[in-house]
DOMIVEX-597971 format. One record per residue (C-alpha): y, z, x. Coordinates in pm, 1 decimal. Each point is the difference from the previous one (the first is absolute). Last residue first. Layout:
BEGIN
SITE        py        pz        px
SITE         Y         Z         X
...
This chain:
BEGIN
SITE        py        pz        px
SITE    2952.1     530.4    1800.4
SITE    -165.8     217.5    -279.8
SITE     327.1       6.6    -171.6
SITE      17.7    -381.6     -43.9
SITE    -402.9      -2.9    -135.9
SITE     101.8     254.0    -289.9
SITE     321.7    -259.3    -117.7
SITE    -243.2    -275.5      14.5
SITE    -201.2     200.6    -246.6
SITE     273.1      88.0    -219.3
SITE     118.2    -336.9      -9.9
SITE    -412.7    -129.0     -93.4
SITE       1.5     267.4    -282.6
SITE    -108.2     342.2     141.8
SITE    -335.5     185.0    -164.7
SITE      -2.6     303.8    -203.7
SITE       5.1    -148.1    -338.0
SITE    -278.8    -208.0     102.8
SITE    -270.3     223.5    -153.3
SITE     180.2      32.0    -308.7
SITE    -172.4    -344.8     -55.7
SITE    -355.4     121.2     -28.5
SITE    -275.3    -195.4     154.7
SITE    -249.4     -64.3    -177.4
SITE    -102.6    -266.5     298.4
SITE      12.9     -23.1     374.6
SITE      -1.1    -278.5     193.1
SITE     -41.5     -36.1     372.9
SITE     121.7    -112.1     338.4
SITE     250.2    -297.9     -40.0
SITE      56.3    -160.8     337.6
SITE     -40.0    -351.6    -199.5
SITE     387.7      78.1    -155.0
SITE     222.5     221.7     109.4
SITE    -193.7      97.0     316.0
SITE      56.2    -368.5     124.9
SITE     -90.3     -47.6     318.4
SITE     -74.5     370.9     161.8
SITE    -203.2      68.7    -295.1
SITE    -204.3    -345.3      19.0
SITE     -59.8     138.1     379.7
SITE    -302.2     183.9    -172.4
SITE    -168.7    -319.3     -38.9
SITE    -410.2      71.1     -16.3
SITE      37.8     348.4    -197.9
SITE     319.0     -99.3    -137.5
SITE    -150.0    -270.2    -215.6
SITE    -160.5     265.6    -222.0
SITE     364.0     102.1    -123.0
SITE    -166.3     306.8    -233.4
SITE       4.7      -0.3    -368.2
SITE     -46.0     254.8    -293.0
SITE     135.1     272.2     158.2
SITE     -28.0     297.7    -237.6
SITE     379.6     153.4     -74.2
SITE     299.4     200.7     159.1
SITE     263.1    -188.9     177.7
SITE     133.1     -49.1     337.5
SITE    -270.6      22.8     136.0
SITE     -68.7     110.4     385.9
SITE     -78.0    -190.4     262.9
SITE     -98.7     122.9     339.0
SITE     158.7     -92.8     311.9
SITE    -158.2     -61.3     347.0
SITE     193.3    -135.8     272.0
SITE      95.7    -245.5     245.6
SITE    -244.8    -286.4      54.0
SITE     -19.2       4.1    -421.8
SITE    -198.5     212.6    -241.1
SITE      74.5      86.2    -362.4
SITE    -220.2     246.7    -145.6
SITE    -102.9      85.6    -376.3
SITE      57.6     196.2    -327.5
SITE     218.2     277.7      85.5
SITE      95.6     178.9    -309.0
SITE     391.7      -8.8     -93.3
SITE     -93.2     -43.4    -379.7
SITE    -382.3      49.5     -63.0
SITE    -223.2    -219.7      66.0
SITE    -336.2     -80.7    -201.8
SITE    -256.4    -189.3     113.8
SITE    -104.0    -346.7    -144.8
SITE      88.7    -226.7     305.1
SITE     -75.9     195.2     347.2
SITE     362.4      30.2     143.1
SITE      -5.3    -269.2     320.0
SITE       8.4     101.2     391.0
SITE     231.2    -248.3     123.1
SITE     -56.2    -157.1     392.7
SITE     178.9    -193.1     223.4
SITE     353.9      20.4     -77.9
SITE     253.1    -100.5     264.7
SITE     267.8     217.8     -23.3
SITE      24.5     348.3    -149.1
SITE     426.5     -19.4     -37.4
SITE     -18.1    -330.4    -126.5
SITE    -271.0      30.7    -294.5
SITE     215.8     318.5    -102.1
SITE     320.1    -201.6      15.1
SITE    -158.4    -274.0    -218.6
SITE    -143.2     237.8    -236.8
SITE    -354.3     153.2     -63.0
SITE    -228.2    -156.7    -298.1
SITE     -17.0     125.6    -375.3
SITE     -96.3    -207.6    -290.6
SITE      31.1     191.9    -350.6
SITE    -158.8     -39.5    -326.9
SITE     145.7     171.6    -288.3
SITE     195.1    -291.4    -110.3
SITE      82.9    -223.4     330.7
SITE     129.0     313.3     259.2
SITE      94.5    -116.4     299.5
SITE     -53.5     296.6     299.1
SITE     129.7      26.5     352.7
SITE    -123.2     233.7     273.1
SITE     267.8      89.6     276.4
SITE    -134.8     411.9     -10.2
SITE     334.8      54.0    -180.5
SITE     -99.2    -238.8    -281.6
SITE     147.8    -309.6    -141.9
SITE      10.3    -153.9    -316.6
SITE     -72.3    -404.8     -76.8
SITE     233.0    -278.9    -150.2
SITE     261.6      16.3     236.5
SITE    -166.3    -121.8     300.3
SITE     139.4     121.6     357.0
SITE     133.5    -257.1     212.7
């Protein structure tokens, strides 16, 4: 089940936006379709990114995929925990798979991004 209370990008990111601070991780299908994830190269907190700029790795048994925000802003905080339990993504990237944080960010940035429907809709056309 896809949450409602978050926005969806193309790339299978999802952001929730709390004020101008904004959590971003990967989805469910995204976390299924790499596999078992070993490794996550983390954003370096404090630097600017821009919207749509790659800003780490995701590694699993499979694949490679790099992670792009959602949003513009400076990431203020990085999922440290991922760097010693990467499988947290695979187990609940909803919640303790969370990646980073990024704050100022500015709300038109979402304007672009599918609604949890919208999103499912995207992943039933990819099939």
């Amino acid at each position: 089940m896809t949450p409602n209370d978050r926005k969806y990008s193309k790339t299978h990111e999802w952001v929730k936006l709390d004020g101008t601070t904004a959590t971003v991780g990967i989805s469910d299908h995204a976390q299924d379709a790499l596999g078992d994830i070993t490794f996550v190269e983390l954003p370096q907190a404090g630097t600017d990114i821009k919207k749509g700029g790659e800003c780490g790795v995701v590694e699993s048994v499979k694949a490679a995929s790099d992670i792009y925000s959602p949003v513009g802003g400076r990431i203020e905080k990085v999922n440290e925990a991922l760097e010693t339990t990467p499988e947290n993504i695979n187990s609940d990237p909803y919640g303790e798979g969370w990646i980073f944080t990024v704050k100022n960010v500015n709300p038109v940035d979402l304007d672009d991004l599918m609604d949890a429907k919208a999103y499912e809709t995207l992943l039933e056309s990819e099939e």
